[in-house]
C-alpha positions, 0 to 999 in steps of 0.5 A: 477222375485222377489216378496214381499209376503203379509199377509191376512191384505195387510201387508208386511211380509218382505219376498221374493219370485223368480218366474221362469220368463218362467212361470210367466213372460209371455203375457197372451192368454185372448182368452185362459183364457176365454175359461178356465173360460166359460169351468169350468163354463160350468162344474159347471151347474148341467146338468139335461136338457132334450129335449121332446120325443114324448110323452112328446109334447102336441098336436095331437097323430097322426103319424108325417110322413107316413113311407116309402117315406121320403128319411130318411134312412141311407146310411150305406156303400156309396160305394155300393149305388152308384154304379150298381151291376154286 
C-alpha cells in the first residue's frame, strides 16, 4: 500500500510512503477499537472513588445483624461440610 505524505498545512510534500499491506491494509474490529477507547478512557479517571463504611453511613448506631443465626459463614473446605464424620 503506497501513500502520499502531506505536511501540517494538508499540502502535498511530494513524498511516498509503502505501508506493509498486513498491517494496514486490513478490515478494522470496531467492537476491538472500542474497547481499546472505553479501557484507555477508563485509565484516564482519576479513580479516588470510595464507597461508605459503616461509620461514614447516617443514621442508627445499632447493630445491623444480630451475630450468630445468619447463615454468613463461609464454607472454607466444601468437602468436609458436606460430608458426615466417621
Amino acid at each position: 500500500m503506497e501513500l502520499t505524505v502531506y505536511n501540517i498545512k494538508g499540502e502535498d510534500t511530494g513524498r511516498k510512503v509503502q505501508l506493509n499491506d498486513d498491517i494496514y491494509a486490513i478490515e478494522p474490529n470496531e467492537h476491538v477499537m472500542y474497547l481499546a477507547v472505553r479501557q484507555y478512557l477508563a485509565d484516564q479517571r482519576q479513580g479516588t472513588h470510595k464507597s461508605k463504611e459503616r461509620s461514614e453511613i447516617a443514621g442508627s448506631t445499632r447493630k445491623l445483624f444480630r451475630q450468630k443465626g445468619t447463615g454468613g459463614a463461609p464454607c472454607l473446605v466444601p468437602s468436609r461440610a458436606t460430608t458426615a464424620s466417621n
